[in-house]
Every structure is written in C-alpha cells, then in structure tokens.
C-alpha positions as CSV (number, residue, x, y, z in Angstrom):
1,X,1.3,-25.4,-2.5
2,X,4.8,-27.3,-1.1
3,X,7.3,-25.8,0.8
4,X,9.8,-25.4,-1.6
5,X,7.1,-23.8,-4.2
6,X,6.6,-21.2,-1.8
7,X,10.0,-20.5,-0.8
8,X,10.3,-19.9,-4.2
9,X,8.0,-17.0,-4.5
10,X,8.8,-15.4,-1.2
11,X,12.0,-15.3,-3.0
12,X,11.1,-13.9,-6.0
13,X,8.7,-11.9,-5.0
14,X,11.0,-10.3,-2.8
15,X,13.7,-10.0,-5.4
16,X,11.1,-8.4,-7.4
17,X,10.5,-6.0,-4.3
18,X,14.1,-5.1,-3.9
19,X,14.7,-4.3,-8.0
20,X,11.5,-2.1,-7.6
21,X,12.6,0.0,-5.1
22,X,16.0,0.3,-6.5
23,X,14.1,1.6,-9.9
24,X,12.1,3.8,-8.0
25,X,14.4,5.6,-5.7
26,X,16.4,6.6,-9.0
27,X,16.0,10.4,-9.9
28,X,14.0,11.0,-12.9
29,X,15.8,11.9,-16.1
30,X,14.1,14.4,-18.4
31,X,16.4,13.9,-21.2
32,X,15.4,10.5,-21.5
33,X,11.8,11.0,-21.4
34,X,9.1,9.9,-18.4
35,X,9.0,7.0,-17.1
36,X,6.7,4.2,-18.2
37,X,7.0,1.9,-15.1
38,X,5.3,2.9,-12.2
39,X,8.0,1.5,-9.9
40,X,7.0,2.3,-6.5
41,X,2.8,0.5,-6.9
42,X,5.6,-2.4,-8.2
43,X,7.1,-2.0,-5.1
44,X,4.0,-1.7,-2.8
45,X,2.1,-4.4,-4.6
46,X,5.4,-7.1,-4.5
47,X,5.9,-6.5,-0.7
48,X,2.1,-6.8,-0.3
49,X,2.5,-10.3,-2.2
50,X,5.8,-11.3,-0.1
51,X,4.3,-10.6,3.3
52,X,1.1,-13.1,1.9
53,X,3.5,-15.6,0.6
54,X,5.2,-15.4,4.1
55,X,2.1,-15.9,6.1
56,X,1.6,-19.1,4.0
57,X,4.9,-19.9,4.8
58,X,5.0,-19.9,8.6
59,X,2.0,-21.6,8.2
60,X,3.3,-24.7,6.3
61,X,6.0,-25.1,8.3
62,X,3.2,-25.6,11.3
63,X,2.4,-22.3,13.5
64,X,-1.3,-21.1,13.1
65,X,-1.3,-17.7,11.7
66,X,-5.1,-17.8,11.6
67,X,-8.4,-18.0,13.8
C-alpha cells in the first residue's frame, strides 16, 4: 500500500473513531426507542484498525516496527 493510501485510512479510520465515541457517550433516549448501533465495539474496533494502520505507517516511512 503507498503512503498516501495509508494516510488516508489512518485518517478515516480515525475520523470514524472520533464520530463513534461521540455517538456513544450520548445518553440513551427512551422516547426514541433503543439504539440500533452498537457505538462503543464501533469505537473499540476503529481504534484497533487506526493503531494497525499506524504501525504500517511508521513502517513505510522507514523505522522497523517488527522483529
């Protein structure tokens, strides 16, 4: 994957980490009925793909991150 294809995902993956946790720190509303989104796995599982994307990152741009 390039650079700039990565950069792009930490990015959005990030964004998408951020919205998440917004969603899920909201209180629950019972008028409006339960919510269908489990935000905070959203949350969990986009941080878990950002912290990857990162790894790949620091590695493109030359450090070994590895064995």
């Amino acid at each position: 994957m390039t650079l700039s294809a990565t950069l792009a995902l930490v990015l959005a993956t990030a964004a998408l980490t951020a919205f998440a946790a917004w969603r899920g720190a909201r209180p629950p509303n019972p008028m409006r009925g339960v919510r269908m989104a489990p935000w905070r796995l959203i949350m969990v599982l986009g941080a878990a793909a950002t912290l990857i994307f990162l790894v790949h990152l620091v590695n493109l741009l030359g450090f070994q991150t590895g064995r």
